[in-house]
C-alpha positions as CSV (number, residue, x, y, z in Angstrom):
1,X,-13.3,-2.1,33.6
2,X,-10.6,0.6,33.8
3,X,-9.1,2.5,31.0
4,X,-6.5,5.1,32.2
5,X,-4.3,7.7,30.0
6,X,-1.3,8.1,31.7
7,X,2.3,10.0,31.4
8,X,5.4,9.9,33.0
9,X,6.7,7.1,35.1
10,X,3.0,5.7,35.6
11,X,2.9,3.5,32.3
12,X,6.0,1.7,33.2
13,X,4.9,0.4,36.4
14,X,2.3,-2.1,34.4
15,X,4.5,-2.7,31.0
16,X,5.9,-5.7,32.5
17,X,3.0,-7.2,33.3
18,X,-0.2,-8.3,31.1
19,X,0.4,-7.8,27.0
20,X,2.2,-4.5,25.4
21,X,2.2,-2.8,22.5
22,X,2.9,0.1,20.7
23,X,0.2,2.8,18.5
24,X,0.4,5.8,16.3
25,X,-1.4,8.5,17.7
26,X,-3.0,10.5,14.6
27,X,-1.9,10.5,10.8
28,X,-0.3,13.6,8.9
29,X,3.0,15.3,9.9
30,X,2.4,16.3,13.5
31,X,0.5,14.8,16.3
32,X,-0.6,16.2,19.6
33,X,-2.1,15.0,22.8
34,X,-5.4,16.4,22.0
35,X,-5.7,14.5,18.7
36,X,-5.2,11.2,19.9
37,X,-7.4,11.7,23.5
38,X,-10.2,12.9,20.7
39,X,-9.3,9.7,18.7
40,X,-9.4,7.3,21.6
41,X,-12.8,8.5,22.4
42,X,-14.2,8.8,25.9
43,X,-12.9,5.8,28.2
44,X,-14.6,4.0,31.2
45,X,-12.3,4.6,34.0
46,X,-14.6,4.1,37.1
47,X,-12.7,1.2,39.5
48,X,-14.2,-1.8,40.3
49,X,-14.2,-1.5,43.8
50,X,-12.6,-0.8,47.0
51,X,-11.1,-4.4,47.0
52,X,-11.6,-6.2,43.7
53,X,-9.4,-5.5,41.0
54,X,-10.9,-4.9,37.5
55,X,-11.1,-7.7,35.0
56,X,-9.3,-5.7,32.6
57,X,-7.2,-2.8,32.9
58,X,-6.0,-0.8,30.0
59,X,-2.8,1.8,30.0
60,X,-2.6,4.3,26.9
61,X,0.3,6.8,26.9
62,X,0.0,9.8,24.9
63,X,2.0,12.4,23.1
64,X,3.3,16.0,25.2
65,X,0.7,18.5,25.0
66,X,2.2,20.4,22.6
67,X,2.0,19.7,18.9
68,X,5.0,16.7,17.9
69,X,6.2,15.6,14.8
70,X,4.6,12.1,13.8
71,X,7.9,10.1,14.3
72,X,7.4,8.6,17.7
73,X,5.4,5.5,18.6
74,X,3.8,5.6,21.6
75,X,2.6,2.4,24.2
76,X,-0.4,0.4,24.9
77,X,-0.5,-2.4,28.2
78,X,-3.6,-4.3,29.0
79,X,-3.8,-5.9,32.1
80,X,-6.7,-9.2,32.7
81,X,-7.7,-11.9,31.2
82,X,-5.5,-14.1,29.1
83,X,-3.4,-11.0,28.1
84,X,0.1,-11.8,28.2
85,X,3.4,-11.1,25.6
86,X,2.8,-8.5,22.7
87,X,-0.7,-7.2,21.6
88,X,-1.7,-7.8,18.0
89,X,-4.3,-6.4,15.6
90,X,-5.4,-7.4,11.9
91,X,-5.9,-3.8,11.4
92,X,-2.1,-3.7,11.2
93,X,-1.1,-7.7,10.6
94,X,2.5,-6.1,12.8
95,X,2.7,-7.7,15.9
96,X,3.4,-5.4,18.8
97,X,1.8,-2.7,16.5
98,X,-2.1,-1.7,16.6
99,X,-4.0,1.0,15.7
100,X,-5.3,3.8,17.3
101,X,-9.4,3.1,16.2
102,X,-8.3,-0.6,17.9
103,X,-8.3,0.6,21.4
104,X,-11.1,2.0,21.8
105,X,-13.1,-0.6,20.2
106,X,-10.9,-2.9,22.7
107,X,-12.1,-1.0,25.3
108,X,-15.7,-0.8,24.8
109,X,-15.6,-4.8,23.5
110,X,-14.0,-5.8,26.9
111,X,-16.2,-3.3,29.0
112,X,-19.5,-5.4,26.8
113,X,-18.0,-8.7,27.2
114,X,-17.4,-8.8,23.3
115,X,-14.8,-10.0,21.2
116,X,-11.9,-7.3,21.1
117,X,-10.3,-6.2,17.7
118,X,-6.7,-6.3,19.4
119,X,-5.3,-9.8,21.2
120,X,-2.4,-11.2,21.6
121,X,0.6,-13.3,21.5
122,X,3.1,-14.8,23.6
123,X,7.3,-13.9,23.3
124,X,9.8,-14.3,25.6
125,X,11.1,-10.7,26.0
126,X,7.9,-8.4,25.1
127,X,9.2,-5.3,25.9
128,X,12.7,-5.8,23.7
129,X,10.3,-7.4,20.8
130,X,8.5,-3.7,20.9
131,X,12.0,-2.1,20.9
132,X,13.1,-4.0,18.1
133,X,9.8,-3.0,16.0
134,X,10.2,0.6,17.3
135,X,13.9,0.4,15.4
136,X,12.6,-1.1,13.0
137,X,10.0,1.2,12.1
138,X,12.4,4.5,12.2
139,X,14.9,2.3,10.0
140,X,12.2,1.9,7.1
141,X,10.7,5.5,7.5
142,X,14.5,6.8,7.3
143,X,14.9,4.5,4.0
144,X,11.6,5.9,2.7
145,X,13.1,9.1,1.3
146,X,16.4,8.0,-0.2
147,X,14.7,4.5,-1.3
148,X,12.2,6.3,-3.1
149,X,14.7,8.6,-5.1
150,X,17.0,5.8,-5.9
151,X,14.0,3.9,-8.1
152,X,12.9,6.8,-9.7
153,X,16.2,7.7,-10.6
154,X,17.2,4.0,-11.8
155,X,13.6,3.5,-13.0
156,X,14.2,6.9,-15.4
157,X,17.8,5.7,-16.4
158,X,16.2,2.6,-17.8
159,X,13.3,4.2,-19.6
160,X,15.4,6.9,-21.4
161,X,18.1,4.3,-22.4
162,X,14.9,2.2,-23.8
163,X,13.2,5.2,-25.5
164,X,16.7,6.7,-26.6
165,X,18.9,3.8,-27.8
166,X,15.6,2.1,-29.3
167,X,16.7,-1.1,-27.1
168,X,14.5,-4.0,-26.4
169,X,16.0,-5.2,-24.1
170,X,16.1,-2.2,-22.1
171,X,12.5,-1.7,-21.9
172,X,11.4,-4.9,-20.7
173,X,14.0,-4.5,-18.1
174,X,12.5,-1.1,-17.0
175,X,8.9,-3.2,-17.2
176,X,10.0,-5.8,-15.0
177,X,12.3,-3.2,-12.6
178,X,10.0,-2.8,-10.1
179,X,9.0,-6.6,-9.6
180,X,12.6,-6.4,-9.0
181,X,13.3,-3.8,-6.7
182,X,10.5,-4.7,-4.8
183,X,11.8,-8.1,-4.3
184,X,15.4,-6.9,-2.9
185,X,13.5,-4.6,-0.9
186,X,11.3,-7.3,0.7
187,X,14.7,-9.2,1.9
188,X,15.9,-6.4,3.2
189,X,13.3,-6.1,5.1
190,X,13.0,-8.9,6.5
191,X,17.3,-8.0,8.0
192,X,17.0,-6.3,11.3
193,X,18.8,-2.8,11.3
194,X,18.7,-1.9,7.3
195,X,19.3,1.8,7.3
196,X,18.5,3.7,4.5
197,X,22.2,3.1,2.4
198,X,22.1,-0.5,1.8
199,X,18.2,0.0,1.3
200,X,19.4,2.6,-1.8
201,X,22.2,-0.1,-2.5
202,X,19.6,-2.7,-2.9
203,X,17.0,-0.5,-5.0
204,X,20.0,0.1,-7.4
205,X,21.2,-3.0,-7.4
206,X,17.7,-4.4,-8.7
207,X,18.7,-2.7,-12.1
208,X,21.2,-5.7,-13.3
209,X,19.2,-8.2,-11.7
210,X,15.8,-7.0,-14.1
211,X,18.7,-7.2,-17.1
212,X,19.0,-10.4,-16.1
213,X,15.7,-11.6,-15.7
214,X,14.9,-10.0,-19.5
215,X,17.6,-11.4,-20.8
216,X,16.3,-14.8,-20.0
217,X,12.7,-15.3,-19.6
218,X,10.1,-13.4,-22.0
219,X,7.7,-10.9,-20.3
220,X,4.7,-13.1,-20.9
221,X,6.0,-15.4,-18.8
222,X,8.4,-13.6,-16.1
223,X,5.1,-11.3,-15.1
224,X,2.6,-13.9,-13.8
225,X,5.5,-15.6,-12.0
226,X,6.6,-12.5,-10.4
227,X,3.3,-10.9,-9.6
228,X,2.3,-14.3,-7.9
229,X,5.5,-14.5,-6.2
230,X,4.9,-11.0,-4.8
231,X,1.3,-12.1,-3.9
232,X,2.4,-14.6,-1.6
233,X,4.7,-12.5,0.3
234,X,2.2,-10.2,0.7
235,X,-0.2,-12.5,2.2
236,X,2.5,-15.2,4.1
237,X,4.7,-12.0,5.4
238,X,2.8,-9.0,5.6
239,X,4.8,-7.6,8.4
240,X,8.1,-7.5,6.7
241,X,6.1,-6.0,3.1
242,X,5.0,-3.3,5.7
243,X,8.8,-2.5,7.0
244,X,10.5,-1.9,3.4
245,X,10.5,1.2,2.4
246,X,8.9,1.4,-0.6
247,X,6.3,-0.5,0.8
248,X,3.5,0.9,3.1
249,X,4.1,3.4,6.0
250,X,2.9,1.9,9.0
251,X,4.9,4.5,11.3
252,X,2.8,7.3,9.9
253,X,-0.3,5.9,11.2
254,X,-2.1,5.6,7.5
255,X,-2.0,2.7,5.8
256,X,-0.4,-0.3,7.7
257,X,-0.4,-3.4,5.1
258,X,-0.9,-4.6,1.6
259,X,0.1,-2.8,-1.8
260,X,0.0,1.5,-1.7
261,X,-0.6,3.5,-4.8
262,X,2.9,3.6,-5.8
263,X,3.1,0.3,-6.0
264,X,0.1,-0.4,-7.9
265,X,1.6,2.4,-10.1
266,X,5.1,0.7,-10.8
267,X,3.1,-2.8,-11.5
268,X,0.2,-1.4,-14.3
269,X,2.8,-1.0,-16.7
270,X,4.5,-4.6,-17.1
271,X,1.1,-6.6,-15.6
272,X,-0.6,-4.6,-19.0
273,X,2.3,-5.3,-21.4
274,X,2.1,-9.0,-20.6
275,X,-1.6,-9.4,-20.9
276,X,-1.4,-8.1,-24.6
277,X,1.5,-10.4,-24.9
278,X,-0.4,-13.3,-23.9
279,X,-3.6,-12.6,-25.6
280,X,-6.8,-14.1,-25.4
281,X,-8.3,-16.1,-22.6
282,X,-4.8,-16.0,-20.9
283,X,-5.3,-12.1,-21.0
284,X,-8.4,-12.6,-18.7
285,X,-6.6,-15.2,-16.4
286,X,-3.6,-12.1,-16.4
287,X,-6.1,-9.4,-15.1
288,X,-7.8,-11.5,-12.5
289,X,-4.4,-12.4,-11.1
290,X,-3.7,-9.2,-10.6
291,X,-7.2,-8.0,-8.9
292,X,-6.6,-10.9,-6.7
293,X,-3.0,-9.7,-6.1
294,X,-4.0,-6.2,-5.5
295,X,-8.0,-6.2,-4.0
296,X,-7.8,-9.6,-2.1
297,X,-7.6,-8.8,1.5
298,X,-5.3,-11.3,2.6
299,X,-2.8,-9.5,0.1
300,X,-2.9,-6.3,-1.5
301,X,-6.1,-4.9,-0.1
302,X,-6.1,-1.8,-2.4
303,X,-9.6,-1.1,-3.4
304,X,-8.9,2.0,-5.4
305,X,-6.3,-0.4,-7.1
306,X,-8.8,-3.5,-8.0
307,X,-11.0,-0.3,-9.9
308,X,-7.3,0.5,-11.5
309,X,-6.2,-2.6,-13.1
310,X,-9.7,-3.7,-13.8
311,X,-10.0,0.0,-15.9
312,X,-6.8,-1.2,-17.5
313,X,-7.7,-4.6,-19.0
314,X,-11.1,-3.8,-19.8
315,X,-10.0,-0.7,-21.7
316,X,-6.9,-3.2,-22.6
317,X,-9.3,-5.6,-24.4
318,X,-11.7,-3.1,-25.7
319,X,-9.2,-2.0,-27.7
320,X,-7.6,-4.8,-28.9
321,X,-11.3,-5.4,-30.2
322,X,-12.1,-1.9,-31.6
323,X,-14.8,-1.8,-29.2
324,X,-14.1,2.0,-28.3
325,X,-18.3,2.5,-28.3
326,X,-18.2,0.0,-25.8
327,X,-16.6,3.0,-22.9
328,X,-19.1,3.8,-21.0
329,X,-21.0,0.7,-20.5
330,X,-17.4,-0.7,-19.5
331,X,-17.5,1.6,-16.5
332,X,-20.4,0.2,-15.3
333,X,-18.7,-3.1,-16.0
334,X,-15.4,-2.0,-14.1
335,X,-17.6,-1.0,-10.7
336,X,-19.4,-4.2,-10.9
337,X,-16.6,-6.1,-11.2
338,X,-14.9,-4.6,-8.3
339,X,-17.7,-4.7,-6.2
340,X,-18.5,-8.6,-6.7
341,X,-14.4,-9.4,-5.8
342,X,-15.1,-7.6,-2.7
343,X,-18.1,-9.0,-1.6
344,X,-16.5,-13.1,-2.9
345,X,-13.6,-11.6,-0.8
346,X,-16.0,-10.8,2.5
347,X,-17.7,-14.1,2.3
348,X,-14.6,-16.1,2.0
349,X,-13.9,-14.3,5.3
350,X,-12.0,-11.3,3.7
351,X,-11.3,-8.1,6.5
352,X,-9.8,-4.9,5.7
353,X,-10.5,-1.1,5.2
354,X,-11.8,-2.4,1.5
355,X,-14.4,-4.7,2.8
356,X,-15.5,-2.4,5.5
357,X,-15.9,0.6,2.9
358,X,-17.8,-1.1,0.9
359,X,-20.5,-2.6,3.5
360,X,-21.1,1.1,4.8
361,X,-22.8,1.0,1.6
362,X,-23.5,4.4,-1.4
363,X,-23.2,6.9,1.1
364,X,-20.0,5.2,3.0
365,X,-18.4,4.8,-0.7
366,X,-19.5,8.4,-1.8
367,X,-17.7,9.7,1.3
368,X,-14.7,7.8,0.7
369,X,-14.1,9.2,-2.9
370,X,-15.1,12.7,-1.7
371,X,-12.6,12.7,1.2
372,X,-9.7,11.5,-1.4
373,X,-10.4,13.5,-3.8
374,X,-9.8,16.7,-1.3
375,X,-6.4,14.9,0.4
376,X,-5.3,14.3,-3.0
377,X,-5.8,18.3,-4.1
378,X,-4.1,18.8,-0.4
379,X,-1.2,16.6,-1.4
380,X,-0.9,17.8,-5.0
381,X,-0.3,21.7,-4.0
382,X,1.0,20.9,-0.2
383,X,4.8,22.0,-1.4
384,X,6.2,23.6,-4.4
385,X,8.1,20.5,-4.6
386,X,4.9,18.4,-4.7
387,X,3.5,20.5,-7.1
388,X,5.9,20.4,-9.4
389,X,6.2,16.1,-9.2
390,X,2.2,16.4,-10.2
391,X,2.5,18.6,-12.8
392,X,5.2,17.5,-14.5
393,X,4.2,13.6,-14.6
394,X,0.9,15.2,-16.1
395,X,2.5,17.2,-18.9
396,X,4.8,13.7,-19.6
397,X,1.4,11.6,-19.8
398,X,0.2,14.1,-22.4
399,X,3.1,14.4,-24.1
400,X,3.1,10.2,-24.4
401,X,-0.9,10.5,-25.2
402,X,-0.4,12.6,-28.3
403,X,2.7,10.7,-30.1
404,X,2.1,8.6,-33.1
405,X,1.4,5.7,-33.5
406,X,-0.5,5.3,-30.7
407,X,-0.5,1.5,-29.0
408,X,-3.4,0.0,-27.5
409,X,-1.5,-0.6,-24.4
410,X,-0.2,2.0,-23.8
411,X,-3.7,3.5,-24.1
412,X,-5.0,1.7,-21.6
413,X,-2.5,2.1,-19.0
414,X,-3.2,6.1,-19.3
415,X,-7.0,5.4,-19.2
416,X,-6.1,3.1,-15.8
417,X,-3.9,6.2,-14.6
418,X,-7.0,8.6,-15.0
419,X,-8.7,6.6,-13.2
420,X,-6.2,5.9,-10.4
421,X,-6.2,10.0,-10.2
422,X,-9.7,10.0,-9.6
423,X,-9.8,7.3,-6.8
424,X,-6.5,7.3,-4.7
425,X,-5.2,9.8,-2.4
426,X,-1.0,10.0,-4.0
427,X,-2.0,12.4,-7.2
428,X,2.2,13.1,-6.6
429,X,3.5,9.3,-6.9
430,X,0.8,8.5,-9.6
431,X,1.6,11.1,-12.1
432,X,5.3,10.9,-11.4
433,X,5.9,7.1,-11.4
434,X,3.0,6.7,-13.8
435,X,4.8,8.9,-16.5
436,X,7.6,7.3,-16.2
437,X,6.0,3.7,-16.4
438,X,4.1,5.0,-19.7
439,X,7.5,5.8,-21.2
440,X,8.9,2.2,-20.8
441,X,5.8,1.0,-22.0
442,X,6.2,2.8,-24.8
443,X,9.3,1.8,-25.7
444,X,8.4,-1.6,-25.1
445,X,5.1,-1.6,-27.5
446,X,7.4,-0.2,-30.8
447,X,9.5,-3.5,-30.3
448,X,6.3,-6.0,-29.6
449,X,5.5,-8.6,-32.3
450,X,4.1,-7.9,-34.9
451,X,5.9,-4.4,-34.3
452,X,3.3,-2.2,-32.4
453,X,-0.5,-2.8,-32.8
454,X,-1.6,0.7,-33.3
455,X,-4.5,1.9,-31.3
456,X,-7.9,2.3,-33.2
457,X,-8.5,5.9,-31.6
């Protein structure tokens, strides 16, 4: 077994040969060679012999010495085997992308005659298949930016027209938006060479299509169909979820698949407004659509999110029943919840990040929330710009958490966003996207029959 780290011309003399693939070398804004070699780990690379090749041969290319900006993929060959076309991972579910942590469990798996976490798949042309994901990749993280700034924009017009012009209408479209804009995001995805214009074009355009949609089909019934819809694109195309750009970043070498925090964030509001607006038993059946939606590893595989949406249909039926003493045994309630979806998930044969967090045990878990906790305080005061976002969707969720009369629904959702504070790692994108959310819900609760059902706190 050989591993090698190679530069220069070296790494193209085996791409054509064996399976390819391409890997982020670190997370955060810059990279550097020493990073991903103390990443990778230390690699066998003692020959086989004299005259005997290896059984396998692996080829990692790595950033300049210098420190780089994170934009730049970098490529992965392995030679032996049955190793031929592309190289795939279920760490990212991106063919022709894996993950740094993947290579050197290959490695050590292949040198102990293990199962490796990275395998393959067969294509024609395996080196313009990487290409094309390479383009692909820059064209979603060049969307991200202007994507992103084109829904909250949008997302705000709607909201203050709602809150302003008293408008039903207007405020379930801003509930049902993001289903919206996340479905014309998805398809154009899934186009080849979608730069970040028509990406903004799309985002806007979402707008009339969620007046549409409001127009037409109440919210009780347009929100199960459109959070199961986006359920199984998450699990049947996980690759093209990952490209959009209001999706997950794959080409920053965080998260790679399944929903992010800003997602969960957009989908609290309407997934909470149509559980009080179906009441009941069909309230229940709501909620653990959406834990499915958003925990289950072969979709969403959010685990911070599963402990969000369960906070906000517990608290969501607590107070519908004026069981506000019931609080803290509700948290216990919320934990255990989460923590019996993830282990049904792992014996059904669940794998992600979620389920492996969770079987490293307290300590693992303890570690987890610690480690956020500090990314999200580094995040929070990293710019001026970043600062301001967090502070002003926190003065915004006060504001909304002092007006009268208060709405149970709208209660819960900030009781969900306190907790999504506490357990993700986007304080920025919460507060920002979760004020704005609380503001269409709102709006949305003063029009619900019977006309608002005031909270009992």
């Amino acid at each position: 077994m050989i591993a090698e780290v190679v530069t220069g011309e070296r790494l193209g003399q085996v791409l054509g040969r064996g399976a390819a693939g391409l890997y982020v070398p670190g997370e955060g804004l810059y990279v550097s060679r020493q990073e991903a070699l103390e990443r990778l780990g230390e690699l066998p690379n003692e020959a086989c012999g004299e005259l005997e090749r290896c059984p396998f041969e692996v080829f990692v290319s790595v950033p300049p010495l210098a420190a780089q900006p994170n934009v730049r993929r970098y490529h992965v060959a392995i030679l032996g085997g049955d190793y031929d076309g592309i190289l795939v991972s279920d760490s990212t579910r991106i063919p022709g992308l894996v993950s740094i942590a993947d290579i050197r469990e290959t490695v050590a798996a292949l040198d102990e005659g293990r199962e490796p976490p990275i395998g393959w798949r067969a294509v024609d042309q395996p080196l313009q298949e990487l290409e094309r994901l390479d383009r692909r990749l820059d064209d979603a993280r060049d969307a991200q930016g202007p994507a992103t700034i084109a829904l909250a924009l949008t997302l705000i017009a709607l909201t203050a027209g709602a809150l302003g012009a008293r408008s039903r209408l207007l405020a379930r479209a801003a509930l049902l938006y993001p289903f919206a804009a996340l479905g014309l995001a998805l398809l154009g995805a899934a186009v080849d060479r979608v730069g970040p214009r028509v990406t903004s074009v799309l985002v806007v355009v979402a707008a009339p299509l969620a007046l549409l949609v409001a127009r037409v089909a109440p919210l009780r019934l347009a929100v199960p169909v459109l959070l199961g819809a986006y359920g199984i694109a998450l699990a049947l195309w996980p690759e093209t979820n990952a490209l959009m750009a209001i999706g997950p970043h794959p080409w920053s070498g965080g998260r790679f698949y399944g929903v992010t925090n800003q997602v969960e964030t957009l989908l609290l509001a309407p997934a909470l407004a149509a559980g009080l607006a179906l009441g009941g038993w069909r309230l229940v059946g709501l909620g653990f659509l959406s834990l499915v939606v958003v925990g289950a590893s072969a979709t969403g595989a959010d685990g911070g999110g599963l402990l969000v949406f369960a906070s906000g249909f517990v608290a969501l039926w607590l107070l519908l029943h004026g069981r506000t003493d019931a609080f803290p045994w509700a948290v216990a309630a919320v934990a255990g919840a989460a923590l019996c979806l993830v282990a049904l998930d792992a014996l059904l044969g669940g794998s992600s990040h979620v389920v492996d967090a969770v079987g490293d045990g307290p300590s693992g878990l303890l570690d987890t929330f610690w480690e956020r906790l500090r990314r999200s305080g580094s995040i929070a005061t990293s710019t001026l710009w970043q600062f301001a976002a967090f502070a002003g969707g926190l003065a915004v969720l006060a504001w909304f958490a002092v007006q009268r009369p208060r709405f149970v629904v709208v209660d819960a959702l900030l009781v969900a966003l306190a907790v999504s504070l506490l357990v993700n790692d986007s304080p920025t994108k919460v507060a920002g996207f979760g004020a704005i959310m609380c503001g269409a819900l709102r709006a949305w609760a003063v029009w619900h029959e019977p006309t608002g059902i005031e909270s009992p706190t």
